[in-house]
C-alpha atoms as an extended CHARMM CRD file, in Angstrom:
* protein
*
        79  EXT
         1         1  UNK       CA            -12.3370000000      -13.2730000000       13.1910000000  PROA      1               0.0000000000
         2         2  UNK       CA            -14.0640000000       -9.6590000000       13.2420000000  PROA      2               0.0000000000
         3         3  UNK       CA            -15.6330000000       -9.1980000000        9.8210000000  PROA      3               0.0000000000
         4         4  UNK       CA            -16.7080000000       -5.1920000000       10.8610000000  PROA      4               0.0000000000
         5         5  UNK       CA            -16.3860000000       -2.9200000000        7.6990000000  PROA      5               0.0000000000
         6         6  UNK       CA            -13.4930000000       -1.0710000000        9.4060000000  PROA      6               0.0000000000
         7         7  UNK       CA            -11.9310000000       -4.3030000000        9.7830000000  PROA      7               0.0000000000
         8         8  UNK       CA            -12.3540000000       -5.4680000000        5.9920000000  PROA      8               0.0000000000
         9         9  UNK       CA            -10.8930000000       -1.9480000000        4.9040000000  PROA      9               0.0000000000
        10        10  UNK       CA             -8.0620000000       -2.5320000000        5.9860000000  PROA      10              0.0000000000
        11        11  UNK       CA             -7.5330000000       -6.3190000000        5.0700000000  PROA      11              0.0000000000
        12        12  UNK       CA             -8.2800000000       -4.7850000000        2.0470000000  PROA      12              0.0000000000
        13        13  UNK       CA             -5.4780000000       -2.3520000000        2.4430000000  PROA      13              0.0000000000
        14        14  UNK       CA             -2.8960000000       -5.1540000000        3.2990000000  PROA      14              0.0000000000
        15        15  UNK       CA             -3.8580000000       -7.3480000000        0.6370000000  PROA      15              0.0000000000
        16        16  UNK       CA             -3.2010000000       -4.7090000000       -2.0460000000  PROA      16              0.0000000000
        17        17  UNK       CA              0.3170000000       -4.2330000000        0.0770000000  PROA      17              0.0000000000
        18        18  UNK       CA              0.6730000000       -8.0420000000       -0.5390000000  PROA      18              0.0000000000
        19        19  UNK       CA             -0.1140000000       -8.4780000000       -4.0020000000  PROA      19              0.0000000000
        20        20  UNK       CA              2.4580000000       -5.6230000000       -4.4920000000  PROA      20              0.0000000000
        21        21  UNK       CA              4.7060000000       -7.6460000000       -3.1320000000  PROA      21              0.0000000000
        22        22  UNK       CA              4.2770000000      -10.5260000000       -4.3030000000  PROA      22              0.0000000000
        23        23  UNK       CA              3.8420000000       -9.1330000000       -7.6660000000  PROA      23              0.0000000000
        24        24  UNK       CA              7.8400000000       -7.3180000000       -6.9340000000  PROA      24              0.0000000000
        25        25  UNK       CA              9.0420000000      -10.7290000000       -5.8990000000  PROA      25              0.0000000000
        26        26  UNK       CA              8.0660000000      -12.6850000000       -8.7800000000  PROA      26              0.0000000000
        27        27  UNK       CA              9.5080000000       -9.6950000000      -11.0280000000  PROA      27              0.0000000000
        28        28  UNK       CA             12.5630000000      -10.1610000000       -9.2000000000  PROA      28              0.0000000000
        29        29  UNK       CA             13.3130000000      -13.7600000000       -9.6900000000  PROA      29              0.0000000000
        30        30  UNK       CA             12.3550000000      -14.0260000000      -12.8800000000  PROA      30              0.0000000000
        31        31  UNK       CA             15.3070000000      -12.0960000000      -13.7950000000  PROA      31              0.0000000000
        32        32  UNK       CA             12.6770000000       -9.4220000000      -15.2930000000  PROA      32              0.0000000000
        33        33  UNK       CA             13.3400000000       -5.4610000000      -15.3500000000  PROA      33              0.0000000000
        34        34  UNK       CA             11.4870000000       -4.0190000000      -12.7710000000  PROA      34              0.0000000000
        35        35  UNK       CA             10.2960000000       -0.9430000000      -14.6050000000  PROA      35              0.0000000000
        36        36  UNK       CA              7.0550000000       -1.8310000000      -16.1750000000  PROA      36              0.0000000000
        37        37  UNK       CA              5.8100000000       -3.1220000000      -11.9920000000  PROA      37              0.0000000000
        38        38  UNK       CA              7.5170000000        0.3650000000      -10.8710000000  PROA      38              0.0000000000
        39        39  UNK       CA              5.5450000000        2.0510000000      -13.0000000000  PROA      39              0.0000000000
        40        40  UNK       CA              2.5060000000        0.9700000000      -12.3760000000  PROA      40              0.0000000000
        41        41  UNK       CA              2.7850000000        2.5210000000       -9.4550000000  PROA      41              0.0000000000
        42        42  UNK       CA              5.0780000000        5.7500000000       -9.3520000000  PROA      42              0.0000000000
        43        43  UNK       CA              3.5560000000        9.0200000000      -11.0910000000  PROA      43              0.0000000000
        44        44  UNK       CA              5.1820000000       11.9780000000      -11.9140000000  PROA      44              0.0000000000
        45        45  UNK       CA              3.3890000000       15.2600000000      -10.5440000000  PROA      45              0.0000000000
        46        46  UNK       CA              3.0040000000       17.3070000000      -14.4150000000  PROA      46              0.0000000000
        47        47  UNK       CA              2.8960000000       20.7250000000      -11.7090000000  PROA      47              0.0000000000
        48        48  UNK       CA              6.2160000000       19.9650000000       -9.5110000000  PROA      48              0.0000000000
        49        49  UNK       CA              7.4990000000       17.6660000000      -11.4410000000  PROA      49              0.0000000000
        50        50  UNK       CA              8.0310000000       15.3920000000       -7.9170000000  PROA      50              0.0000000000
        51        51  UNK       CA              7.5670000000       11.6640000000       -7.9760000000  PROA      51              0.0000000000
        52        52  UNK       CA              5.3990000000        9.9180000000       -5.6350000000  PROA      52              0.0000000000
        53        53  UNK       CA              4.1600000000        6.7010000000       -5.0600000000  PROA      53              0.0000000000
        54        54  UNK       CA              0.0890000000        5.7740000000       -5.8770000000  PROA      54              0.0000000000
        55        55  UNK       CA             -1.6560000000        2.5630000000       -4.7630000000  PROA      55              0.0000000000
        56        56  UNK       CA             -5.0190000000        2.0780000000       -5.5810000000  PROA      56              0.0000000000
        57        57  UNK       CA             -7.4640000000        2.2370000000       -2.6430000000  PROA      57              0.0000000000
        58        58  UNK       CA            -11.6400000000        1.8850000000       -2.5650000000  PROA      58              0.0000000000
        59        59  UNK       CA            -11.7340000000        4.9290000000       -0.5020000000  PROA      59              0.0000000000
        60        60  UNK       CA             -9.8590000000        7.5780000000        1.2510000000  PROA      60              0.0000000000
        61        61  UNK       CA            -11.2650000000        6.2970000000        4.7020000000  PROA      61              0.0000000000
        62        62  UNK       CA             -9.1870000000        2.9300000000        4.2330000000  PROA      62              0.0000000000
        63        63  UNK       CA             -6.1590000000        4.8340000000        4.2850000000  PROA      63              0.0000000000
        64        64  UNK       CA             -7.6810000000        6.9300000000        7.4370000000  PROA      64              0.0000000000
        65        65  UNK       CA             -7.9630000000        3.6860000000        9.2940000000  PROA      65              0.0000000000
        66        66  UNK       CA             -5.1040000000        2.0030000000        8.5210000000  PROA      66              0.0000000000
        67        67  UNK       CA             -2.7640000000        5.4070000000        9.5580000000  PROA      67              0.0000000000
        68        68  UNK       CA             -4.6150000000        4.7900000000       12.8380000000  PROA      68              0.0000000000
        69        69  UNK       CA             -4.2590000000        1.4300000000       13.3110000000  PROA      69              0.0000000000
        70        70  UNK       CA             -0.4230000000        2.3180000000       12.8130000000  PROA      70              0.0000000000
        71        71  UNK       CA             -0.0160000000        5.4270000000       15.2760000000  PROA      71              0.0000000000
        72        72  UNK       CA             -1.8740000000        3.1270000000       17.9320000000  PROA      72              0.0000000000
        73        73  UNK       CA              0.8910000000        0.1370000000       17.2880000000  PROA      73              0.0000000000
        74        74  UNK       CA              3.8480000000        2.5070000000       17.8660000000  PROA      74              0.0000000000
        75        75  UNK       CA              2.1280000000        4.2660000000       20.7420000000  PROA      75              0.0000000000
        76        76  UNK       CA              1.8350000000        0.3830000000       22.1380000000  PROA      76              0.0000000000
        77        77  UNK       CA              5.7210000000       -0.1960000000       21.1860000000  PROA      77              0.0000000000
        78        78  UNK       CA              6.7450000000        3.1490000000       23.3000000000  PROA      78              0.0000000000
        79        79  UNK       CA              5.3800000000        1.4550000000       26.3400000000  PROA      79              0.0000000000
């Protein structure tokens, strides 16, 4: 297992990803409404008035890495 800092970023990254998940799935078979998870993590821009989704990252280079990470898995799926 690599344990580089680049590396841990994103493991961070995924495990918010999965906690989100998890966090939906429980929600959802429990019968519960789904607003109070939803909101947790949609904001409404008070300038546009456009909603977008926020998760909470350590750093903005996490989310750097992981869009690379990405782009180089669909460059390897074009080939």
């Amino acid at each position: 297992e690599t344990n580089t800092p680049g590396h841990n970023d994103v493991n961070d990254l995924i495990k918010t990803g999965i906690t989100f998940l998890e966090k939906l799935g429980t929600s959802l078979s429990d019968g519960k409404s789904l607003q109070p998870l939803i909101s947790t993590f949609v904001e409404k821009d008070k300038d546009t008035g456009k909603t977008f989704l926020k998760i909470p990252v350590p750093d903005e280079d996490i989310i750097n890495k992981a869009v690379s990470i990405f782009s180089g898995l669909l460059q390897g799926l074009k080939k």
